[in-house]
VMD Tcl script that builds the backbone (N, CA, C; Angstrom):
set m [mol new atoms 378]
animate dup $m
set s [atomselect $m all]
$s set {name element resname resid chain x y z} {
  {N N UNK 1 A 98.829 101.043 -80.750}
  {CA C UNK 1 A 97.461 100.638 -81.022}
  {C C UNK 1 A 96.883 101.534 -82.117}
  {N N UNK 2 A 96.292 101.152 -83.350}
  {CA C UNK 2 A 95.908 101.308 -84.168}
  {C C UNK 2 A 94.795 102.212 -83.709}
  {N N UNK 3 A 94.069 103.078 -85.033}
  {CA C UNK 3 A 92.662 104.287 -84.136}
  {C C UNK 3 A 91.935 103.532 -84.502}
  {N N UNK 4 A 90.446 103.721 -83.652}
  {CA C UNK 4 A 89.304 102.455 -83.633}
  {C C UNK 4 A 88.808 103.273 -84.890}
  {N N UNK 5 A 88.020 102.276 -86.044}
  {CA C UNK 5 A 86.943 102.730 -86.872}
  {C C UNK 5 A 85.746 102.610 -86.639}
  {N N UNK 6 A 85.072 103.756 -86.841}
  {CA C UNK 6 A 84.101 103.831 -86.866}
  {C C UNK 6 A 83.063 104.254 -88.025}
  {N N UNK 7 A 81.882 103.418 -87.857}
  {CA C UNK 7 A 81.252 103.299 -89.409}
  {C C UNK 7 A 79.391 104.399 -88.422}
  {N N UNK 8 A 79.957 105.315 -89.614}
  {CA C UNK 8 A 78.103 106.444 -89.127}
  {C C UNK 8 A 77.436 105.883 -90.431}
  {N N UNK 9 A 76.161 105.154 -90.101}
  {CA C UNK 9 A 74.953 105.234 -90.696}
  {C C UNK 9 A 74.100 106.058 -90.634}
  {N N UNK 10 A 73.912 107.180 -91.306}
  {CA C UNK 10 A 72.544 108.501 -91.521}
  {C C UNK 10 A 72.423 108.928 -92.522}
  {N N UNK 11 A 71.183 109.383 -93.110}
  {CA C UNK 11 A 70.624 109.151 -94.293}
  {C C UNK 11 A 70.637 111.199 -94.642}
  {N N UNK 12 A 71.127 111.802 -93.761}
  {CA C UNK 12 A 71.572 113.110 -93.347}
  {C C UNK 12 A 73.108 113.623 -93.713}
  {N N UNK 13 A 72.905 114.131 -94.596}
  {CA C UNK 13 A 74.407 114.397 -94.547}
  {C C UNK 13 A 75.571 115.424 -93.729}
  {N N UNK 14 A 74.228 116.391 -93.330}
  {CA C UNK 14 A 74.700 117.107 -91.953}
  {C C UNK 14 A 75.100 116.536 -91.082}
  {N N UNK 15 A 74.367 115.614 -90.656}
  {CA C UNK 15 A 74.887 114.770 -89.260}
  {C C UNK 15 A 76.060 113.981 -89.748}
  {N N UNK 16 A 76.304 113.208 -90.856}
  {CA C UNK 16 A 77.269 112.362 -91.338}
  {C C UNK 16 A 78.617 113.523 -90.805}
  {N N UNK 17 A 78.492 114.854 -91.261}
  {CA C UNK 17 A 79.383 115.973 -91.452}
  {C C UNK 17 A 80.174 116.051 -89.801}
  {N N UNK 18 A 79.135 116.529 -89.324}
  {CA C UNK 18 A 79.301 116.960 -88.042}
  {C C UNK 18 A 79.644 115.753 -86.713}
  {N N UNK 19 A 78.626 114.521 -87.627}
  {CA C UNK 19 A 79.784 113.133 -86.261}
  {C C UNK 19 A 81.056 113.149 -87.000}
  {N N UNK 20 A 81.424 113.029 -87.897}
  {CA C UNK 20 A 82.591 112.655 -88.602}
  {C C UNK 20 A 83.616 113.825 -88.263}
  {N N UNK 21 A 83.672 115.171 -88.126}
  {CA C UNK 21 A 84.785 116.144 -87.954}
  {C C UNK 21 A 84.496 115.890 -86.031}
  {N N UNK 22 A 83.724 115.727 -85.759}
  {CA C UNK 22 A 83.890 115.600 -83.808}
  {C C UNK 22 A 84.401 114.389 -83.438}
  {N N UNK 23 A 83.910 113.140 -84.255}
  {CA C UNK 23 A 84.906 112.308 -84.051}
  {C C UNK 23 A 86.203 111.960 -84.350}
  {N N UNK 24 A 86.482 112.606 -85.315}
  {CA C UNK 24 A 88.157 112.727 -85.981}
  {C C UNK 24 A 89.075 113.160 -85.535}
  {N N UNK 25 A 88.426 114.713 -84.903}
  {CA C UNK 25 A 88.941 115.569 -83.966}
  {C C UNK 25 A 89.681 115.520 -82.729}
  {N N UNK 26 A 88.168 115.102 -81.947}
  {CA C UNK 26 A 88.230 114.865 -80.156}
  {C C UNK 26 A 88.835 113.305 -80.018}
  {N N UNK 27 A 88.613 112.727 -80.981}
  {CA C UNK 27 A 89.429 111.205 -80.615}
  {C C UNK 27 A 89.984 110.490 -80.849}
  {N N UNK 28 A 90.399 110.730 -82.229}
  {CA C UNK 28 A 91.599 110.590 -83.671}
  {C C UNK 28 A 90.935 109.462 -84.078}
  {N N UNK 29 A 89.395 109.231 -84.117}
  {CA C UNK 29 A 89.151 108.017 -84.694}
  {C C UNK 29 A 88.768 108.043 -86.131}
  {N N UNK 30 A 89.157 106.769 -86.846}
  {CA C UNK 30 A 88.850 107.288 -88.989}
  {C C UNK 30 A 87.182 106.966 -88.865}
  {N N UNK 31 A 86.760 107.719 -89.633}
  {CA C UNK 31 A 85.189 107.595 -89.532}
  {C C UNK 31 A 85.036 107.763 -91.007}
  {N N UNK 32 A 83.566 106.504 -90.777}
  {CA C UNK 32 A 83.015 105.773 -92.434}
  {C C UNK 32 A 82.014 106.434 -92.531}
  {N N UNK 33 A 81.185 106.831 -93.563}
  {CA C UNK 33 A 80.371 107.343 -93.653}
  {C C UNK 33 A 79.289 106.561 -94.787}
  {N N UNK 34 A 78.223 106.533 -94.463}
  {CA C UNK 34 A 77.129 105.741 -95.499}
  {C C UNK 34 A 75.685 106.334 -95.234}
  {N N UNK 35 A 75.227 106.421 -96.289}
  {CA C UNK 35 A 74.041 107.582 -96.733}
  {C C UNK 35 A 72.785 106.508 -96.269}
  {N N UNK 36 A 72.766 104.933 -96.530}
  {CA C UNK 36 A 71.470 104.285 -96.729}
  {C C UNK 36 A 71.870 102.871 -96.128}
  {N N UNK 37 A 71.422 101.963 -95.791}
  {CA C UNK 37 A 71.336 100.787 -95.157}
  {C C UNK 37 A 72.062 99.538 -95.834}
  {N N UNK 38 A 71.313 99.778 -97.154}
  {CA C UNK 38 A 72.404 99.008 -98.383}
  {C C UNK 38 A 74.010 99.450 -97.925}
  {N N UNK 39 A 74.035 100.723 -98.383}
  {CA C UNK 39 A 75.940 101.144 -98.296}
  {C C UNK 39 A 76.087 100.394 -96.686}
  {N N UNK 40 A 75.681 101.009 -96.042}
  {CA C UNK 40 A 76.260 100.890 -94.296}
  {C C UNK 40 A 76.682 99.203 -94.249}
  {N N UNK 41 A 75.589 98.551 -95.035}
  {CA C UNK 41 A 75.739 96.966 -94.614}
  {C C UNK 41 A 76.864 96.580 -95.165}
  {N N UNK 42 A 77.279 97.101 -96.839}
  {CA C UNK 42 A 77.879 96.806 -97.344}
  {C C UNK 42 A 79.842 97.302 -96.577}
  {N N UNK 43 A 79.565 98.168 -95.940}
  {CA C UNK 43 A 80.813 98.911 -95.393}
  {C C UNK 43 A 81.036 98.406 -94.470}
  {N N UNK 44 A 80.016 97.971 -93.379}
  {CA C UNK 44 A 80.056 97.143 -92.203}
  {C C UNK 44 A 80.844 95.616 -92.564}
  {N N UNK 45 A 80.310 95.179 -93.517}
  {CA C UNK 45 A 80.802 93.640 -93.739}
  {C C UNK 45 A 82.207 94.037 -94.595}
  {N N UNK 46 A 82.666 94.944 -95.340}
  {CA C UNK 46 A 84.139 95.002 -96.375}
  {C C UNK 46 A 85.080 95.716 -95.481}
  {N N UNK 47 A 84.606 96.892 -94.243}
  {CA C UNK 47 A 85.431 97.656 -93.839}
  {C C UNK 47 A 85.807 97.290 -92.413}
  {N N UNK 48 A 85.185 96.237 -91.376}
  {CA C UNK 48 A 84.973 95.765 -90.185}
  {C C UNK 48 A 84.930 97.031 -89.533}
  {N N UNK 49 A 84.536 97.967 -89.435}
  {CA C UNK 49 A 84.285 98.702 -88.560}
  {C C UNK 49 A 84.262 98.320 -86.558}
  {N N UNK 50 A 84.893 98.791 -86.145}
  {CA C UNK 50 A 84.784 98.911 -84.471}
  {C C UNK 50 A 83.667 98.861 -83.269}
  {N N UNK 51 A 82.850 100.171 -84.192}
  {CA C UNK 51 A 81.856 100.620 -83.975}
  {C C UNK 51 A 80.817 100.832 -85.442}
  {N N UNK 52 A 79.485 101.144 -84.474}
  {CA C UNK 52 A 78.221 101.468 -85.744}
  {C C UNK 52 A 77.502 102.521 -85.051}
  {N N UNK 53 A 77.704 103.496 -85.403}
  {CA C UNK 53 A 76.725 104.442 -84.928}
  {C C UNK 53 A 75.246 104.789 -86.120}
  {N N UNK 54 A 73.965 104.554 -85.599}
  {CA C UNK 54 A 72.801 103.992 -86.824}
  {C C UNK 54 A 71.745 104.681 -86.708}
  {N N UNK 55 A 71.343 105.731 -87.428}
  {CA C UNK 55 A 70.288 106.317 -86.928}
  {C C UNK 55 A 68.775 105.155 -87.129}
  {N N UNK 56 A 68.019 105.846 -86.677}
  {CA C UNK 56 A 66.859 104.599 -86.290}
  {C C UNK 56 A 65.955 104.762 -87.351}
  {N N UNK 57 A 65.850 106.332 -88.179}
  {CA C UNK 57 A 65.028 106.482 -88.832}
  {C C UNK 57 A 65.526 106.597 -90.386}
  {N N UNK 58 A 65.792 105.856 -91.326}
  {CA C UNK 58 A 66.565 105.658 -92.271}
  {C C UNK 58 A 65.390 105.269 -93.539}
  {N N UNK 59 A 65.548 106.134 -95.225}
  {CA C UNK 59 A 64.675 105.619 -95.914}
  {C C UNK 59 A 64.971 104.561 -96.560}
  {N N UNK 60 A 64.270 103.076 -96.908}
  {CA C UNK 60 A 64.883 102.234 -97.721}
  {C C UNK 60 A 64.750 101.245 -96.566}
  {N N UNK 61 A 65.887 101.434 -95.716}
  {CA C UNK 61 A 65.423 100.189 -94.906}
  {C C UNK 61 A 65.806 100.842 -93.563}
  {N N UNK 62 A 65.111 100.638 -92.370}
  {CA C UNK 62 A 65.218 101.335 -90.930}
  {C C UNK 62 A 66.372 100.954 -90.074}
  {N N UNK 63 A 67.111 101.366 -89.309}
  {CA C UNK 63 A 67.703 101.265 -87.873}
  {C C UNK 63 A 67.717 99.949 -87.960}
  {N N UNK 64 A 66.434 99.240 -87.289}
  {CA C UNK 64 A 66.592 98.284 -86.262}
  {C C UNK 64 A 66.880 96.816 -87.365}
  {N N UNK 65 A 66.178 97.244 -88.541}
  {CA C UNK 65 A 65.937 96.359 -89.729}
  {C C UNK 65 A 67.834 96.151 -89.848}
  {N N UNK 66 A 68.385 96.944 -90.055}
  {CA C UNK 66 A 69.647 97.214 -90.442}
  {C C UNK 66 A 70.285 96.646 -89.457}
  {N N UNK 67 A 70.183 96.577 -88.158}
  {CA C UNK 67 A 70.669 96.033 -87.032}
  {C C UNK 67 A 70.378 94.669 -86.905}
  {N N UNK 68 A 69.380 94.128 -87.419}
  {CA C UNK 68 A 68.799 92.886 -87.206}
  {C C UNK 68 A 69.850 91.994 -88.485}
  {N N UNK 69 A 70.369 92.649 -89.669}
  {CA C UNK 69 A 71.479 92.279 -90.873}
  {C C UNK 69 A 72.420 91.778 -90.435}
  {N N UNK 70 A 72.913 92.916 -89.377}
  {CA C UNK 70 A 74.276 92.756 -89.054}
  {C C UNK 70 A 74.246 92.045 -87.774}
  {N N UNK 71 A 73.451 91.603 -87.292}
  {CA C UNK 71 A 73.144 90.423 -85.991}
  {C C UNK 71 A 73.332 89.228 -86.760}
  {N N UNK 72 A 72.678 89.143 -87.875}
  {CA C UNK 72 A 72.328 87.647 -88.769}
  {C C UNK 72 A 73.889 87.241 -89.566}
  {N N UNK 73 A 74.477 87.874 -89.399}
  {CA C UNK 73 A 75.917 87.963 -90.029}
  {C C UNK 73 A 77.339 87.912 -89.481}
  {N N UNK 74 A 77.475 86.224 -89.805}
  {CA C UNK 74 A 78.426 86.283 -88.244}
  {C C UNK 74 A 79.592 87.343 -88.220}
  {N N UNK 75 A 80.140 87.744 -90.017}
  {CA C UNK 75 A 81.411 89.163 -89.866}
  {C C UNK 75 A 80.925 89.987 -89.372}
  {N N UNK 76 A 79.611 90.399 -89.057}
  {CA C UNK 76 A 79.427 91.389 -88.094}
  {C C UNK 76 A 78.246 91.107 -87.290}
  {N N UNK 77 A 78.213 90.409 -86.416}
  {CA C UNK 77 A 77.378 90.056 -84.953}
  {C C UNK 77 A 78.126 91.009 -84.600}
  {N N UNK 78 A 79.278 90.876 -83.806}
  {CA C UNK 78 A 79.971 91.349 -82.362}
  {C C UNK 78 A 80.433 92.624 -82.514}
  {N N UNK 79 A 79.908 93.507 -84.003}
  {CA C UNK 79 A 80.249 95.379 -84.000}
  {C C UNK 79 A 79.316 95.830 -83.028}
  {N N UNK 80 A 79.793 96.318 -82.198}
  {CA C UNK 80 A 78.959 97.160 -81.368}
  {C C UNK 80 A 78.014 98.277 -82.418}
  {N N UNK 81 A 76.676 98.552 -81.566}
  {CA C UNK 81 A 75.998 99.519 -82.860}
  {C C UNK 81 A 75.543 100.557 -81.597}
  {N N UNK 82 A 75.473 101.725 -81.873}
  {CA C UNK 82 A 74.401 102.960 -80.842}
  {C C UNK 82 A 73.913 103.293 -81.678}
  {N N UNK 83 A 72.318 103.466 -81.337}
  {CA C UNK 83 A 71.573 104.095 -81.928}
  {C C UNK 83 A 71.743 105.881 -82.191}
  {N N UNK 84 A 71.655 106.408 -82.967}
  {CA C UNK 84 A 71.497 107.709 -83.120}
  {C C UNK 84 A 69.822 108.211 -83.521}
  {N N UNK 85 A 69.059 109.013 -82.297}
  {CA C UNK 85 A 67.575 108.527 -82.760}
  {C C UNK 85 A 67.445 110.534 -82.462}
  {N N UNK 86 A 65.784 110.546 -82.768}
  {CA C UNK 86 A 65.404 111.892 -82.261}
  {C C UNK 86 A 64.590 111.708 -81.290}
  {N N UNK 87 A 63.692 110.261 -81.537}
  {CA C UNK 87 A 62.422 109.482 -81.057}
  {C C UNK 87 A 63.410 108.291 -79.849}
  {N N UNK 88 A 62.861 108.681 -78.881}
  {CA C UNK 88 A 63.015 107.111 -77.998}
  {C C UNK 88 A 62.405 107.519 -76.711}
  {N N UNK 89 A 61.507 106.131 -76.286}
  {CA C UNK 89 A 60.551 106.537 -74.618}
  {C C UNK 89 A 61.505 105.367 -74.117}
  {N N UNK 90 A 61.012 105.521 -72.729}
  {CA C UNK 90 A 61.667 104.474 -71.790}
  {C C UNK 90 A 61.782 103.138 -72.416}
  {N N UNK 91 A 60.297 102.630 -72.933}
  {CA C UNK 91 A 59.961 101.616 -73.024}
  {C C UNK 91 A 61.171 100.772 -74.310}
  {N N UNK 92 A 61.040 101.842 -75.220}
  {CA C UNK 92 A 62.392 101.596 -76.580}
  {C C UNK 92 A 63.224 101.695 -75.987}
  {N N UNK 93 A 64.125 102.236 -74.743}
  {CA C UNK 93 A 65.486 102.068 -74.212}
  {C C UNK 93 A 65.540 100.015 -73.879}
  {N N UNK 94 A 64.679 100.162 -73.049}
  {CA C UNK 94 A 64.536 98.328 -73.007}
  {C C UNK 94 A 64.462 97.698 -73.847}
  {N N UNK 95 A 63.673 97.710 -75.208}
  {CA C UNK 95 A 63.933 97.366 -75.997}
  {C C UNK 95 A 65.128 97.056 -76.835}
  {N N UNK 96 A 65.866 97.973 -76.867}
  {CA C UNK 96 A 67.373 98.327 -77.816}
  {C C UNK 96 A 67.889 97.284 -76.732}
  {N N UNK 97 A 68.237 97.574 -75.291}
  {CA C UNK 97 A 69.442 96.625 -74.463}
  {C C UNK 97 A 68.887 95.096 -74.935}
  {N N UNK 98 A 67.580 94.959 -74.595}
  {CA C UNK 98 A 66.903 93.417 -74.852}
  {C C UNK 98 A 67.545 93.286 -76.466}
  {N N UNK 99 A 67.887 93.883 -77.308}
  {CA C UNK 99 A 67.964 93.261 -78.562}
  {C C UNK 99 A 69.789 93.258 -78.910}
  {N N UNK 100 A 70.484 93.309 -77.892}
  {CA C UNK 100 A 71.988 93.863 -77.819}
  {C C UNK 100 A 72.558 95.014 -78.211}
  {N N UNK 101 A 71.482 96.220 -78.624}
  {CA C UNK 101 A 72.428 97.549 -78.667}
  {C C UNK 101 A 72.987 98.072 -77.630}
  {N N UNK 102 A 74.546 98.513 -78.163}
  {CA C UNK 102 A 74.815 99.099 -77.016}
  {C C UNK 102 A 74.904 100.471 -76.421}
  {N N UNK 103 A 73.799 101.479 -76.521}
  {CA C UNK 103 A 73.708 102.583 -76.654}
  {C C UNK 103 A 72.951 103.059 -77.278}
  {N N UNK 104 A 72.187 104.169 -77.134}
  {CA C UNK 104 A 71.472 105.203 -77.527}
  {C C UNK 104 A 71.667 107.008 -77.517}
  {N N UNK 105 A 72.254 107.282 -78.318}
  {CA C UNK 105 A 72.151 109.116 -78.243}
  {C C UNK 105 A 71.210 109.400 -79.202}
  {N N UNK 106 A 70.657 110.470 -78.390}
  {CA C UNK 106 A 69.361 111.364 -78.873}
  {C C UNK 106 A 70.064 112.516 -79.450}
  {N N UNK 107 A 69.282 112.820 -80.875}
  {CA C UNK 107 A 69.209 113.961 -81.495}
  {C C UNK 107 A 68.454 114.915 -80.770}
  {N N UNK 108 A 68.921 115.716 -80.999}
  {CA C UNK 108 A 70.025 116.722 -81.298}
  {C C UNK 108 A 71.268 116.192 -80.021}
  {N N UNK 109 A 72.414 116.174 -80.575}
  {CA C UNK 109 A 73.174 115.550 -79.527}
  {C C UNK 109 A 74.586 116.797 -79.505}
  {N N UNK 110 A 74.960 116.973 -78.214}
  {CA C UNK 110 A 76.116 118.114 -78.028}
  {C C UNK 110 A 77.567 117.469 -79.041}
  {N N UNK 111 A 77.614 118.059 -80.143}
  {CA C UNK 111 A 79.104 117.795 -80.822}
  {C C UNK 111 A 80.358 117.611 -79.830}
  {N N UNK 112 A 80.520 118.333 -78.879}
  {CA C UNK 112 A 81.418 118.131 -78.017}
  {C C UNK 112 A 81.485 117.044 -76.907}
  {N N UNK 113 A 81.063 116.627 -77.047}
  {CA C UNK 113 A 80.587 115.256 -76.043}
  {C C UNK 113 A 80.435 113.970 -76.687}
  {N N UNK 114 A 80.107 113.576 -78.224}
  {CA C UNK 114 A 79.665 113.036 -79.022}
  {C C UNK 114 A 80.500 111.646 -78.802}
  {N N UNK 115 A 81.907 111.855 -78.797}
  {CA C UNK 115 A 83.252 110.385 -78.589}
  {C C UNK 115 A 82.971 110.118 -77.356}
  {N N UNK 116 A 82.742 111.225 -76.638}
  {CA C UNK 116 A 82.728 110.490 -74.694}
  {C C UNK 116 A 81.404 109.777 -74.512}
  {N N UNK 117 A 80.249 109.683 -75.249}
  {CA C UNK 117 A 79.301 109.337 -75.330}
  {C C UNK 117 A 79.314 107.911 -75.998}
  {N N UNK 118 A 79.905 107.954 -77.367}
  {CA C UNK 118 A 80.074 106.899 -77.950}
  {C C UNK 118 A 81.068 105.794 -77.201}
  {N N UNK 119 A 82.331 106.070 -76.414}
  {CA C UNK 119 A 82.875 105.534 -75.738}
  {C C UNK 119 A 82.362 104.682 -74.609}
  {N N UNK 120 A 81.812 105.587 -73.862}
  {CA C UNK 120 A 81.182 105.425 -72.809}
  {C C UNK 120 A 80.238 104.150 -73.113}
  {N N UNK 121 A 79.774 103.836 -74.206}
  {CA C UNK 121 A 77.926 103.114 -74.983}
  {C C UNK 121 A 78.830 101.638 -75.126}
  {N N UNK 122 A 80.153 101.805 -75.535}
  {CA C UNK 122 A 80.699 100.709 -76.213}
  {C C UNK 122 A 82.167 100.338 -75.100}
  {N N UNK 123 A 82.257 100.618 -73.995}
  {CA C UNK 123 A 83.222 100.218 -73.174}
  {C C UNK 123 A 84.978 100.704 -73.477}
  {N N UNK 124 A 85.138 101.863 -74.143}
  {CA C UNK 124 A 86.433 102.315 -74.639}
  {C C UNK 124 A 86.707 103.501 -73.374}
  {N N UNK 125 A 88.250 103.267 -73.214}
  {CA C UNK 125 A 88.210 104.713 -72.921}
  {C C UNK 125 A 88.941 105.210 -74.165}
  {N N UNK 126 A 89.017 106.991 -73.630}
  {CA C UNK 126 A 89.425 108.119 -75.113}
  {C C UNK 126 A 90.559 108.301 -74.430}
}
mol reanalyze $m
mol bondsrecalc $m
mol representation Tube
mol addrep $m
């Protein structure tokens, strides 16, 4: 079995840094990296990615905006996406499941835990 890809949307390049060597690491998965909503969409639809990990707060165009692309698009409806947020109340957890995300991790999030988390959001085991 081939390693799952995974595509990080954050407009951060620290975080791009730090999901990308914890996920490479702890779970041998190839990880995409995209700075802005344009790239991510564009990588999402050329690279099929597995997974989408998306932060919520993105300049240019947002999270959910970006999520709502790749819903409208049948090559990528069925990528699973987790949010990567700093911001979320109860009420936005309902929200995200009501709109089919599957997952949410909050910033600041433990590097070491980061694949068992993402796994866990999207039904894989590691």
């Amino acid at each position: 079995m081939s390693a799952k890809r995974i595509l990080v949307i954050d407009d951060e390049e620290r975080i791009q840094e730090v999901v990308q060597t914890c996920l490479e690491i702890l779970s041998g998965w190839e990880v995409l990296t995209a700075g802005n909503g344009t790239e991510g969409l564009h990588k999402a639809q050329t690279q099929q990615p597995d997974a989408i990990l998306l932060d919520v707060s993105i300049p240019e165009m947002d999270g959910l905006t970006i999520f709502q692309k790749l819903q409208e698009n049948p090559a990528t409806q069925s990528i699973p996406v987790v949010l990567l947020t700093a911001k979320v109340q109860p009420a936005d957890r309902e929200q995200f499941a009501h709109l089919g995300i599957a997952g949410v991790i909050i910033k600041p999030f433990d590097p070491m835990q980061l694949a068992s988390e993402v796994a866990l959001a999207v039904g894989w085991n590691l």
